[in-house]
DODO-422727 format. One line per 8 residues: number of its first residue (from 1); their letters; for each residue x, y, z of C-alpha. Coordinates in pm, 1 decimal. Example, Ala and Ser with C-alpha at 12.3 -4.5 7.8 and 13.67 -1.06 7.14 Angstrom:
BEGIN
1	as	1230.0:-450.0:780.0; 1367.0:-106.0:714.0
//
This chain:
BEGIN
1	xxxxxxxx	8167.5:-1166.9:-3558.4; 8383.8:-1049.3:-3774.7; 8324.4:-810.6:-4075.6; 8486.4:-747.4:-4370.7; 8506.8:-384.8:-4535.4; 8613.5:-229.6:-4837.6; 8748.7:108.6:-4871.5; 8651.5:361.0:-5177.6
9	xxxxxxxx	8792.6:687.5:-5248.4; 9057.8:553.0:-4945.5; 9228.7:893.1:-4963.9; 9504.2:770.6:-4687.0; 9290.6:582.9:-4501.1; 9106.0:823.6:-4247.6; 8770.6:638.4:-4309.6; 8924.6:307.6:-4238.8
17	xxxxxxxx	9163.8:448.7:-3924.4; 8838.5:538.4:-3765.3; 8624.4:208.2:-3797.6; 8987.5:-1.0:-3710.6; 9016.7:178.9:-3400.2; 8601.9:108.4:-3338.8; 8583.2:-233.8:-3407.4; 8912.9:-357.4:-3355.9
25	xxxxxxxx	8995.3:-713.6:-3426.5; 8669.9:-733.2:-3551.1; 8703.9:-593.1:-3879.5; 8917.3:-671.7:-4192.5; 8975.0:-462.4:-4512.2; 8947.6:-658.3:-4806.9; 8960.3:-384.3:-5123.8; 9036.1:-81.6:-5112.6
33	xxxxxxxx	9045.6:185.8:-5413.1; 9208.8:504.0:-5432.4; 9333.4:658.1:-5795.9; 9609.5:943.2:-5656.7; 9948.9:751.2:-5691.3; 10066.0:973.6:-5394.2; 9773.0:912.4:-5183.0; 9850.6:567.4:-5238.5
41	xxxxxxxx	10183.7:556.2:-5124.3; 10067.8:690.5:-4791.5; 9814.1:422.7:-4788.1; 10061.9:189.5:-4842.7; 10307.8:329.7:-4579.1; 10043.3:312.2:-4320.9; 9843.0:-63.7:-4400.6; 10029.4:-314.8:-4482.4
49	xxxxxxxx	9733.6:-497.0:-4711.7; 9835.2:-849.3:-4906.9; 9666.2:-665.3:-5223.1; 9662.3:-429.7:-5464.9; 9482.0:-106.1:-5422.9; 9267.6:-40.7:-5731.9; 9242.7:262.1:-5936.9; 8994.6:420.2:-6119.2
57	xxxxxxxx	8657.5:234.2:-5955.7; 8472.5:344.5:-6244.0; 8665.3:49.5:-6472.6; 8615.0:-212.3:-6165.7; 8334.7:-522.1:-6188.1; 8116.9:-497.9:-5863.2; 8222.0:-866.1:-5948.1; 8519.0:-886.9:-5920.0
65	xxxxxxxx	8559.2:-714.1:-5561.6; 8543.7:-988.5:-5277.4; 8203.3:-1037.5:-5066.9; 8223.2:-736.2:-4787.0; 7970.4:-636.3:-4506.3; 8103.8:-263.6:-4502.4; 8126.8:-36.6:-4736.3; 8340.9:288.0:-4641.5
73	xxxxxxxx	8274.2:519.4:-4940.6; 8449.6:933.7:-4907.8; 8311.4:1001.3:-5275.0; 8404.5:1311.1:-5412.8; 8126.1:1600.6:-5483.2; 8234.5:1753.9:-5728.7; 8060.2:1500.8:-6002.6; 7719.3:1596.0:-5825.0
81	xxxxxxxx	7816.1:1971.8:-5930.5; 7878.1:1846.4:-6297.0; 7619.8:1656.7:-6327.3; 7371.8:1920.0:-6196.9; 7468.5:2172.4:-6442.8; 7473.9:1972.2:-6751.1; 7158.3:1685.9:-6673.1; 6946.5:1809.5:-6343.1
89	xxxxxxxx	6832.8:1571.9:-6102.4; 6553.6:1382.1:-6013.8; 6469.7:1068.9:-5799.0; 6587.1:790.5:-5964.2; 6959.5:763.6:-5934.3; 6996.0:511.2:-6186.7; 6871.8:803.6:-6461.7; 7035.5:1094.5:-6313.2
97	xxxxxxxx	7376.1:984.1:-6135.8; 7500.5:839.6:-6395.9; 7881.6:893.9:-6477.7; 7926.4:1034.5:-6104.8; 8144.0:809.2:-5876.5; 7867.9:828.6:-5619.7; 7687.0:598.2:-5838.4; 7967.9:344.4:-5852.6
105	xxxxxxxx	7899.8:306.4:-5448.0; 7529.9:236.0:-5541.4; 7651.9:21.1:-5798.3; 7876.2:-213.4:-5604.8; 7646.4:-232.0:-5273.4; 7321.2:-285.7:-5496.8; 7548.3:-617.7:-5606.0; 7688.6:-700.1:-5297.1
113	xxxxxxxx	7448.8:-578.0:-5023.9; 7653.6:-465.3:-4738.1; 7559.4:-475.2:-4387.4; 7644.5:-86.4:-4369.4; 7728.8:204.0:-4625.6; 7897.6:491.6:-4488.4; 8010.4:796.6:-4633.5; 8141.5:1139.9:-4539.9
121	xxxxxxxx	8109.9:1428.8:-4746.9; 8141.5:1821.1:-4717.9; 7840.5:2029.1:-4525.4; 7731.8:2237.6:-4896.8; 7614.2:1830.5:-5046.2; 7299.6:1904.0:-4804.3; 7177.6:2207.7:-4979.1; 7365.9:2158.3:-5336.1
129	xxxxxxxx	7066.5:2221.0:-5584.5; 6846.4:2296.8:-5338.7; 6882.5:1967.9:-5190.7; 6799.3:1759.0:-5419.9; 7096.9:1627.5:-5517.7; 7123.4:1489.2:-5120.5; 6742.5:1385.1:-5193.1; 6900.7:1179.8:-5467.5
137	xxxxxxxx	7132.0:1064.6:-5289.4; 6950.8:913.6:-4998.9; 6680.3:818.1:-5216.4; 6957.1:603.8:-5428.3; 7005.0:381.3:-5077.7; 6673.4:368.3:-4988.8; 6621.0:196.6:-5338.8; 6791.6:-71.6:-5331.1
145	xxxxxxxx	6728.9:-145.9:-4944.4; 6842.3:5.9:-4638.0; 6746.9:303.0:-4393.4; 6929.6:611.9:-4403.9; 7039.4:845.8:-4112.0; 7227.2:1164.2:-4189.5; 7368.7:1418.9:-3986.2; 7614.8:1698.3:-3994.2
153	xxxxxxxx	7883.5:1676.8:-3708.9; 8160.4:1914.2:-3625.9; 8503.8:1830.8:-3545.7; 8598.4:2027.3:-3292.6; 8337.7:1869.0:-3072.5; 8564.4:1572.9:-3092.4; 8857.7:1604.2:-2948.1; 9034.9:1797.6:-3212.4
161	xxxxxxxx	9103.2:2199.8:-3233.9; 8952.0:2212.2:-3593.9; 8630.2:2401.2:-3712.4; 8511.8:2124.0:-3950.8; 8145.7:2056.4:-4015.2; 8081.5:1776.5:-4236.5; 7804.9:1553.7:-4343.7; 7785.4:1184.2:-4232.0
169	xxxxxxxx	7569.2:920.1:-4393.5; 7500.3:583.9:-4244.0; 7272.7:338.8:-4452.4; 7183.3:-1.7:-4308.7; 7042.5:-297.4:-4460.2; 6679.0:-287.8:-4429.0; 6675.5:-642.2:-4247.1; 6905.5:-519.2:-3987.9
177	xxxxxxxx	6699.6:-311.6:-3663.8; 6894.0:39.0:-3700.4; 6559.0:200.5:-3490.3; 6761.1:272.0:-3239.1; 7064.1:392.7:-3389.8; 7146.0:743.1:-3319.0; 7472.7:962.0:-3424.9; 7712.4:1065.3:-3137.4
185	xxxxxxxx	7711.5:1369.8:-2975.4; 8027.4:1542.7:-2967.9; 8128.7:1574.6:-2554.4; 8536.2:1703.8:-2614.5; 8518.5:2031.5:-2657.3; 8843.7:2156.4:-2461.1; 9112.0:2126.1:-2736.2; 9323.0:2402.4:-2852.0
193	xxxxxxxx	9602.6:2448.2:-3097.9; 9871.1:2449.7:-2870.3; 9794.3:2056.9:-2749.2; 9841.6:1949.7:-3132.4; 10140.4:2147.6:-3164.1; 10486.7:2017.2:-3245.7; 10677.4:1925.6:-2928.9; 11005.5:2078.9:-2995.0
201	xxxxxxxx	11100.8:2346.6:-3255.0; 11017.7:2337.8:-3627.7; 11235.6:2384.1:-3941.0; 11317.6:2754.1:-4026.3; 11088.6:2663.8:-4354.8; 10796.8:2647.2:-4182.6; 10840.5:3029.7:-4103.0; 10750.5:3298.0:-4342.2
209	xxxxxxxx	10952.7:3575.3:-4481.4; 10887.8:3915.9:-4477.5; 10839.5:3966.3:-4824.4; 10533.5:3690.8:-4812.2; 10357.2:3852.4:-4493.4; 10342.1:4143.0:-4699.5; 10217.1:3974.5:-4970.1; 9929.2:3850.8:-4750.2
217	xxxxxxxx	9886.1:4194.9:-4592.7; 9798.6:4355.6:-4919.2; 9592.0:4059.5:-5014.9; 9388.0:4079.2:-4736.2; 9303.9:4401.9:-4755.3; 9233.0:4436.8:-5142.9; 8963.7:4146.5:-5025.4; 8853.9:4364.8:-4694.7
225	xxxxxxxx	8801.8:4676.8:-4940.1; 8520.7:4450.6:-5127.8; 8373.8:4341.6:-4832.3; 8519.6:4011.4:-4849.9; 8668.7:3788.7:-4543.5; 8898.9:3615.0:-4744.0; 9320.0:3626.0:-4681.0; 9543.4:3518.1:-4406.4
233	xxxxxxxx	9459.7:3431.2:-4071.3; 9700.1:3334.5:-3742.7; 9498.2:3178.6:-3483.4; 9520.6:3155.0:-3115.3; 9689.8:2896.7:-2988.4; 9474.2:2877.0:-2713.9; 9122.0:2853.2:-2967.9; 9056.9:2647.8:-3292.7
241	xxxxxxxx	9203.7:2617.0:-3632.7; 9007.4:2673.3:-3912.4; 8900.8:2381.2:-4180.9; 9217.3:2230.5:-4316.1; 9162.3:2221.9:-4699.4; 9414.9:2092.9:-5000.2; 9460.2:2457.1:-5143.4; 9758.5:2699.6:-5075.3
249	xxxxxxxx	9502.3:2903.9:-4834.2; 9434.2:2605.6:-4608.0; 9748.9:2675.9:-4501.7; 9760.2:3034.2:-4454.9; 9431.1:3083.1:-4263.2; 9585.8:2827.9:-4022.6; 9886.5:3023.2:-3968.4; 10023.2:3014.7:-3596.4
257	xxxxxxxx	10315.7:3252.8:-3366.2; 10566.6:3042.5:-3261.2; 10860.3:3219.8:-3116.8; 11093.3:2888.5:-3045.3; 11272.5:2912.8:-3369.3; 11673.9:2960.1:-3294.8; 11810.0:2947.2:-3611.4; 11695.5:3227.1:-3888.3
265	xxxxxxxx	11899.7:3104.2:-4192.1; 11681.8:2988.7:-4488.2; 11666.7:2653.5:-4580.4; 11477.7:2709.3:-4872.9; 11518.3:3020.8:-5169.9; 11277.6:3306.3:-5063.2; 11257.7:3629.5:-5113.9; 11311.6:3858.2:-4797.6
273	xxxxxxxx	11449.8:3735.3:-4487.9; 11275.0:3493.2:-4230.0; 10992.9:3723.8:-4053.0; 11132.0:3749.1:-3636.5; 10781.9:3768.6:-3508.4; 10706.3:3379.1:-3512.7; 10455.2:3375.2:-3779.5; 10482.5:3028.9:-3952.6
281	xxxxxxxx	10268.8:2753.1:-4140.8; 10165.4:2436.6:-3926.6; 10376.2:2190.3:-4002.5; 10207.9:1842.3:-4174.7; 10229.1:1645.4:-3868.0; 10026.6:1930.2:-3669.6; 9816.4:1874.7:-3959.8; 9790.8:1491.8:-3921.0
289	xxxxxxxx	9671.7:1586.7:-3549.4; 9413.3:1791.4:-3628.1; 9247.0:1532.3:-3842.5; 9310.6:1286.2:-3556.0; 9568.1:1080.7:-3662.7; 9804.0:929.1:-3410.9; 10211.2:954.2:-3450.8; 10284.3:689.8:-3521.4
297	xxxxxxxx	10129.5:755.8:-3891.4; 10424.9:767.3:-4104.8; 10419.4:1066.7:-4315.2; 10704.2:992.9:-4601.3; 10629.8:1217.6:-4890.3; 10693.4:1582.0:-4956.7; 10511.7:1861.4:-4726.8; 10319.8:1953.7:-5057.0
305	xxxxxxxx	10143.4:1622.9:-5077.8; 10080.2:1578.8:-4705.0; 9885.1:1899.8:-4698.4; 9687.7:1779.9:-4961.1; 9656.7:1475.5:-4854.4; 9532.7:1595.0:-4483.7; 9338.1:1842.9:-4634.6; 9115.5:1583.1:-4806.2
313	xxxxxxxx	9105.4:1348.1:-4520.2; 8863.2:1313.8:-4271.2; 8869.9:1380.2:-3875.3; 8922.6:1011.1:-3740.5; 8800.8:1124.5:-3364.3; 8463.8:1168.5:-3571.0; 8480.9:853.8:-3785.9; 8554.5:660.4:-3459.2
321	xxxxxxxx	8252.8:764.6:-3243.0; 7979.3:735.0:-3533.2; 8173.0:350.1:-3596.5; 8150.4:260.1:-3271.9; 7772.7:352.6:-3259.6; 7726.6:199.1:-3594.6; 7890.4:-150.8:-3390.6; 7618.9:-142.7:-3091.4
329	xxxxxxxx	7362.0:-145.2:-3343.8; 7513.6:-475.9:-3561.8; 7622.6:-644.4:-3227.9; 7289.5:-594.0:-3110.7; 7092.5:-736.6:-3436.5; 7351.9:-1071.5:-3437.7; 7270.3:-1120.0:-3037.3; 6843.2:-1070.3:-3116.6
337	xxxxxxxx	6892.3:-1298.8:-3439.4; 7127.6:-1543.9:-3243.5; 6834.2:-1559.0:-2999.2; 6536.7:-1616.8:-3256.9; 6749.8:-1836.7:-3460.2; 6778.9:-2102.4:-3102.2; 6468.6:-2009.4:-3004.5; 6333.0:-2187.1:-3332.7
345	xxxxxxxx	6579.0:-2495.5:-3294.2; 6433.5:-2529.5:-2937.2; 6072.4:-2531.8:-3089.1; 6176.0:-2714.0:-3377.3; 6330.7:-2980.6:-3162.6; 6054.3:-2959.9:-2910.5; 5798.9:-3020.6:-3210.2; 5999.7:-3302.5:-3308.4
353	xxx	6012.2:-3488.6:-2971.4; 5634.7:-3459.3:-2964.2; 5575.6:-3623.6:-3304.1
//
């Protein structure tokens, strides 16, 4: 069979990369929504879709999107923070979500009834008010029909050198048997920095100058005299890299030594000169590999909105393995109904010949 998905809060299309590479041939986007203009262009880059991607989903008809049996859904969190401040929470979604974008998901598969809702969220959504806004949240599914399973899965358990724990939420339809569905256990754990990085040597740009290590020296330890952790960080080439986030500080507590660079003349106006001990930002494509994207992902824009853009993404090694479990359990249902349904033509023929 083949299913039909839609893609909300697309981002550049992690979600979808992941559940492509799962189910193959099997699967076909048919709306996708995404309201960054430069998120978009990467989209578009990257899928070559005979539509439009929509904007804001918050001015879209659940009519007007086309029949789907998937709904891929990254929704922000930051509307559940909102929203808890100003209204509080309590069971019923259709009281308290309203005005956050996770209730435009509810809104559109409530309509449309998907097969499957997935979404991917960060770890704090689990104990956000005390955990009741993720008791709204599941409770929202469970209301208008399907079973929810939840779990929080790291990345680097995945074949990817990145510390990321995030939460994963897979609904089914209630008259689909998800008993025996069960999220995948992460078995590829040997992955370090230096297999993600870049084959030959970077641009100079990449590379920090003096002046800015000493900037993040005396940063650092203005936090350390509080008692804080926060600053820069160079990792091990041989270990993990931190969580990859859209801010300027994703980028330096993911800093790297990488003493192939030849050529010490700026390319860019800094202040300083070009440090000689190898210290230097991962580049966007390293970035793109630690989310699990393949190379042949075209990366066209600036570096700033690639980091972003990665930043917000999602690990695709992760997305894969939880969509290929969530396609054993939906290949299994059509087989058992395919077998009830000519099981009941057999009887209802059987019934016939006898009358």
């Amino acid at each position: 069979m083949k299913y039909k998905a839609i893609d909300l809060f697309a981002g550049i299309g992690g979600i979808r990369k992941g559940f492509d590479n799962a189910f193959g041939k099997n699967i076909e986007t048919v709306f996708v929504s995404e309201w960054d203009e430069y998120a978009q262009k990467t989209y578009r880059a990257n899928y070559k879709d005979n539509f439009q991607i929509a904007g804001d989903i918050t001015k879209i008809d659940e009519k007007d999107i086309p029949e789907f049996d998937i709904c891929l859904a990254g929704f922000p969190c930051q509307a559940f923070s909102l929203a808890g401040k100003r209204m509080g929470f309590d069971d019923d979604y259709k009281g308290m979500c309203r005005g956050t974008l996770f209730q435009d998901v509810v809104r559109i598969c409530e309509y449309h009834k998907p097969k499957v809702i997935f979404c991917e969220n960060v770890k704090g959504l689990t104990i956000h008010d005390r955990g009741r806004t993720f008791k709204v949240i599941k409770n929202a599914f469970e209301q208008i029909g399907y079973a929810v399973y939840d779990k929080v899965l790291n990345s680097k358990d995945f074949g990817v050198p990145q510390n990321r724990e995030r939460i994963y939420i897979v609904a089914f339809r209630k008259d689909i048997n998800s008993e025996n569905f069960e999220f995948p256990i992460g078995n590829k754990p040997d992955t370090c920095i230096r297999d993600i990085m870049e084959e030959q040597e970077v641009s100079v740009k990449y590379y920090l100058s003096t002046t800015y290590i000493e900037t993040l020296k005396r940063h650092k330890a203005r936090h350390a005299a509080k008692g804080n952790g926060f600053g820069y960080e160079i990792r091990d080439l041989d270990g993990k890299a931190g969580a990859i986030v859209c801010g300027g500080m994703g980028r330096e507590r993911n800093l790297i030594i990488d003493k192939r660079l030849t050529n010490f003349i700026p390319v860019t106006h800094i202040k300083g000169e070009v440090n000689r001990e190898g210290i230097r930002k991962m580049t966007p494509r390293e970035w793109a590999r630690l989310q699990g994207f393949p190379d042949d992902f075209k990366l066209e824009l600036a570096d700033t909105h690639l980091y972003k853009q990665f930043g917000n993404s999602v690990t695709v090694n992760v997305i894969e393995a939880i969509a290929d479990k969530i396609e054993e359990i939906l290949s299994a249902d059509e087989k058992a109904k395919a077998v009830i349904k000519a099981e009941n033509i057999k009887k209802i023929n059987k019934e016939r010949a006898v009358g």
